[in-house]
N, C-alpha and C positions, 0 to 999 in steps of 0.2 A: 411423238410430239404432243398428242393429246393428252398424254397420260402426266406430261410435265405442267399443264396449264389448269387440271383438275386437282395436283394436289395445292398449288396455292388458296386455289377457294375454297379448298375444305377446312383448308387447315383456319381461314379466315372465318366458317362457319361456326366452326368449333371454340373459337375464343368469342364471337360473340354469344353463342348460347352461354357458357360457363360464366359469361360474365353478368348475361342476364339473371342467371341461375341465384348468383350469389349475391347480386343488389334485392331478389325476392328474398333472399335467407337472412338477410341481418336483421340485426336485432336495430328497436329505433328507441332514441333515448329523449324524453320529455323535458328540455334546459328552462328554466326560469332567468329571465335577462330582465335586470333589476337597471335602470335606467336613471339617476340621483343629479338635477342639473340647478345651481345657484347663482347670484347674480352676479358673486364674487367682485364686488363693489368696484374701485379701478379698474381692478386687472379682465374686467368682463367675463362674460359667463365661465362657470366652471363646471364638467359635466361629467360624471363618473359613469363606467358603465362595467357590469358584473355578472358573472353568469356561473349558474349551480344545476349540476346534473340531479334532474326530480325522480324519476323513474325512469325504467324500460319496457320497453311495450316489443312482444312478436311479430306485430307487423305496423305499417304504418297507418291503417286505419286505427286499430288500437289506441296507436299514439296520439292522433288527431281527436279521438272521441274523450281520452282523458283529459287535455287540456282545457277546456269547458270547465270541467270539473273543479280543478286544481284551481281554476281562477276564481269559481266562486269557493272556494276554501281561503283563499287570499283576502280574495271580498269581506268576507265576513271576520276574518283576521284584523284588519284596517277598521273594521267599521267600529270594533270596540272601543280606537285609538280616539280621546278628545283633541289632541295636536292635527288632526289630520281633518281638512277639508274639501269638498267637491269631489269625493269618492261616488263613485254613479257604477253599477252595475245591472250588463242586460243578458237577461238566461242566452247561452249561445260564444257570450266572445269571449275573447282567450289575452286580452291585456286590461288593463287598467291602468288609470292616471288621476293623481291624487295630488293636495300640495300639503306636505308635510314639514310640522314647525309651524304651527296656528298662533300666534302673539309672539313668536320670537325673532328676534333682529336679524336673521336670514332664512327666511324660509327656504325649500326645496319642495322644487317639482318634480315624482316621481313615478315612474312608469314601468309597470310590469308587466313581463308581454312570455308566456310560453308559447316555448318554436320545438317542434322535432325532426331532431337530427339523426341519420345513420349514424350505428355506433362506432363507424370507422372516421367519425368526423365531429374534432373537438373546433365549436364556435370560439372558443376562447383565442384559439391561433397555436402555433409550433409553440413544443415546448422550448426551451432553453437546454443549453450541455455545461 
């Protein structure tokens, strides 16, 4: 009788390590999530939102230390832009918010924000068949 109550928890030990195993082994993937919202006049706000895989990083420290980075590469990407105003960067974060279209009859306000995800998990949602 004993012998019947030890193999359930083994067997239960055994699928929690392997699964711990394998959330340390993935690979993490750096998404930039591009955020585009207007006032879309009547019909009220209209707000886009999009997302583009940057890199892959070995672990998720990696992935957390590069996004800093990438945003002040974005930072300074916008800053060249004259269309674009109230662009504010501080060493350290990982979004920004800007409003883009400076004298044009619809501006947008746009926010970039890098997140990392396990590479088994697409923010964008299921694909389609």
């Amino acid at each position: 009788m004993m012998r019947t109550c030890r193999a359930p928890a083994i067997v239960v030990l055994s699928l929690l390590a392997s699964a711990a195993t394998a959330s340390a082994e993935c690979t993490w993937v750096l998404w930039l999530k591009v955020s585009r919202s207007s006032s879309g006049g009547s019909a009220g706000p209209i707000i886009r939102v999009g997302y583009s895989a940057e890199s892959s990083y070995p672990t998720h420290p990696d992935c957390r230390a590069a996004a800093p980075r990438m945003t002040k590469f974005y930072y300074d990407m916008n800053a060249k832009n004259s269309a674009i105003s109230d662009l504010k960067y501080k060493p350290g974060q990982t979004h920004l918010i800007y409003i883009d279209g400076l004298g044009s009859p619809a501006p947008e306000i746009v926010s970039y924000a890098l997140e990392c995800w396990p590479d088994a998990v697409d923010p964008r949602g299921p694909k389609g068949k």
